[in-house]
C-alpha positions as CSV (number, residue, x, y, z in Angstrom):
1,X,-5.8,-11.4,-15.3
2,X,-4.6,-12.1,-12.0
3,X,-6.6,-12.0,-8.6
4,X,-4.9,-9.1,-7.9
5,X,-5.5,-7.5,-11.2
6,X,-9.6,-8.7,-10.1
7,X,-10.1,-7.1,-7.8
8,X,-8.2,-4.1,-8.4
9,X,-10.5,-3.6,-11.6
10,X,-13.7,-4.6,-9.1
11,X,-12.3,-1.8,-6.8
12,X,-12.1,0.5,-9.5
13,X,-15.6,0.0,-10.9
14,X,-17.4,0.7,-7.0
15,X,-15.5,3.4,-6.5
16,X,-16.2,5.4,-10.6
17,X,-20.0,4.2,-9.7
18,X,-19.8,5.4,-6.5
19,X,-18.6,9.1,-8.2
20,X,-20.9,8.6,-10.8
21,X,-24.4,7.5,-8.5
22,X,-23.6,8.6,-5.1
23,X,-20.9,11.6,-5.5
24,X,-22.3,13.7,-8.2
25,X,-18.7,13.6,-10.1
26,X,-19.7,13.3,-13.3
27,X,-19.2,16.0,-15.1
28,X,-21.6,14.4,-18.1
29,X,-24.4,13.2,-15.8
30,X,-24.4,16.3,-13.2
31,X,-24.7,16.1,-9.3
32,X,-27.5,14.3,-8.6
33,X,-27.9,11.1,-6.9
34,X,-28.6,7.8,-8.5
35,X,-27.9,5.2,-6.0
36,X,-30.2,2.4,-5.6
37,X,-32.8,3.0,-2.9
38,X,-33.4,-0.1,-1.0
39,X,-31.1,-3.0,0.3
40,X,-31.0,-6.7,-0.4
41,X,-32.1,-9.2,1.9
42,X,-32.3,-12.2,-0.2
43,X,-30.7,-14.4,-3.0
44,X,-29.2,-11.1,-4.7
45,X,-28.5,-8.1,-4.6
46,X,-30.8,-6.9,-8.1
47,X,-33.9,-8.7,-6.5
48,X,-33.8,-6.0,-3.5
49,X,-33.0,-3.1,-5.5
50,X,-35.1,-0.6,-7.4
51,X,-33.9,1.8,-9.8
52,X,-35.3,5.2,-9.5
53,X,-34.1,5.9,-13.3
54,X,-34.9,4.6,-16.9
55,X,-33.1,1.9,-18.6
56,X,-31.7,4.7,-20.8
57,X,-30.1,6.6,-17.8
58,X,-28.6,3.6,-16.6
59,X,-27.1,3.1,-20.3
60,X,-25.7,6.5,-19.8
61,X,-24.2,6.0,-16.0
62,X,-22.6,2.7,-17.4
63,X,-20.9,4.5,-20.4
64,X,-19.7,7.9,-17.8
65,X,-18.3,4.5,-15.5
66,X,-16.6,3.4,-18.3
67,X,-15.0,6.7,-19.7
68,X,-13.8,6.9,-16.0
69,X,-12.4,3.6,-15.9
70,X,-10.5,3.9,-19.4
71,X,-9.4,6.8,-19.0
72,X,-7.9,6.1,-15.6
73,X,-6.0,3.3,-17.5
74,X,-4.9,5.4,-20.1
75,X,-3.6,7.9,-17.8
76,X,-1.6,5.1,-15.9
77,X,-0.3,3.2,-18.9
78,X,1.1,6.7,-19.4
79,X,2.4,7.1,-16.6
80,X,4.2,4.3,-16.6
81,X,5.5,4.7,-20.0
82,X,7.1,8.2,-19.2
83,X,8.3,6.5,-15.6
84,X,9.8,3.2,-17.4
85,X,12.8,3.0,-16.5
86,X,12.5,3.6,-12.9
87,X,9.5,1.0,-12.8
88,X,12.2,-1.4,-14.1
89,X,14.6,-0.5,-11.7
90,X,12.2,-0.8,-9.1
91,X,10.9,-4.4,-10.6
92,X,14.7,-5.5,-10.5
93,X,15.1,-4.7,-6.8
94,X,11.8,-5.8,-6.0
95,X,12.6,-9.4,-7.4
96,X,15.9,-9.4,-5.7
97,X,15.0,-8.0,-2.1
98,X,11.3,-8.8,-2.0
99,X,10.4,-6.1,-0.1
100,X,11.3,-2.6,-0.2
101,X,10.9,0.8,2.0
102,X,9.7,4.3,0.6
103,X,13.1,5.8,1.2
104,X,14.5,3.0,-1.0
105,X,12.0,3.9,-3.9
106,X,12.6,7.6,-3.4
107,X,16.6,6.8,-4.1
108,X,15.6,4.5,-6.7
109,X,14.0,6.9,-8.5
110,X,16.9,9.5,-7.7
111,X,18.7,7.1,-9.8
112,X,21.0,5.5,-6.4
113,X,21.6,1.9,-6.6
114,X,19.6,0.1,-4.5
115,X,22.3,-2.4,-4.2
116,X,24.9,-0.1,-2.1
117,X,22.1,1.2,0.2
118,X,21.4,-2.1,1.0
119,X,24.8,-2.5,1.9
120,X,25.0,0.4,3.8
121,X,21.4,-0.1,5.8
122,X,23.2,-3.6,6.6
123,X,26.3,-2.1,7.9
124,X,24.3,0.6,9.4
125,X,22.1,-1.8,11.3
126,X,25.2,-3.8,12.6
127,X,26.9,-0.9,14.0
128,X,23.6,-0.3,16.1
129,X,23.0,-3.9,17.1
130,X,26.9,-3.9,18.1
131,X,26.3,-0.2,20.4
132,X,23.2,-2.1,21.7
133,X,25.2,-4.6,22.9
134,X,27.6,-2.9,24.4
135,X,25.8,-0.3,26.3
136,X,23.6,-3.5,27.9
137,X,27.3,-5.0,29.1
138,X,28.4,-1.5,30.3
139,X,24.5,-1.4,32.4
140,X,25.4,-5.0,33.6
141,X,28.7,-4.4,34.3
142,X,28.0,-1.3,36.6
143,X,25.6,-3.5,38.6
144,X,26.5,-3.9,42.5
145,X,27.5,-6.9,43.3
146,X,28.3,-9.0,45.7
147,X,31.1,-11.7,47.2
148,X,29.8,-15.3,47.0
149,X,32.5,-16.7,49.7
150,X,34.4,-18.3,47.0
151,X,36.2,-14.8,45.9
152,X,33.5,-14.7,43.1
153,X,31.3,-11.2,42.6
154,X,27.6,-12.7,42.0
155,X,24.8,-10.0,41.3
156,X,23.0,-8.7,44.1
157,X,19.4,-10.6,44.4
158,X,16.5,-8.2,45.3
């Protein structure tokens, strides 16, 4: 598992605990609280903390936390399945472009190839660069100006 993978799977766990202990969205343990009631000061975080629950509830909250957690995964692994072969285009233009923008996903996934909007967003971009450009010379060109002495119109100095 990767240090992304980590701590996605850390995030995961605070967050079915947090539904779980804090949240009351457990369907199998009901809405009541079971977070822990004091705060750590010192060497670790169990030391400061006391359970106001048996051992046997906390078996229980740790099994719901898990049936969360599992199923989560099962629902994504399907997900993904069902969605395969736009995660593999999406992979494939990932890997090529490094980087890519929620309107390119959305025409990924409408089946456009990412390829000829890339081309086109390059183009695109040009053309505005290029009008940028232009409409600053057409501003400096329609600057007063004045005559140096030698015949040659210098801009005027404030």
């Amino acid at each position: 598992i990767s240090t992304g993978a980590y701590d996605d799977i850390k995030r995961a766990t605070e967050i079915a605990r947090q539904m779980v202990c804090q949240w009351g969205m457990s369907e199998n343990i009901g809405p009541i609280s079971y977070a822990d009631s004091g705060e750590s000061m010192f060497l670790g975080q169990e030391i400061g903390h006391s359970k106001t629950y048996s051992e046997a509830k906390a078996l229980e909250i740790d099994r719901e936390i898990q049936r969360i957690l599992t199923s989560g995964y099962e629902t994504a692994k399907q997900i993904l399945s069902s969605h395969r072969e736009h995660v593999e285009r999406i992979t494939d233009a990932l890997i090529k472009y490094e980087t890519l923008t929620g309107a390119e996903v959305r025409a990924i996934v409408e089946g456009k190839n990412i390829d000829d909007l890339k081309r086109e967003e390059t183009a695109r971009e040009r053309a505005e660069d290029e009008a940028r450009k232009r409409e600053a010379a057409k501003t400096e060109a329609a600057k007063p100006r004045e005559d140096d002495g030698l015949g040659i119109a210098q801009p005027r100095t404030a």
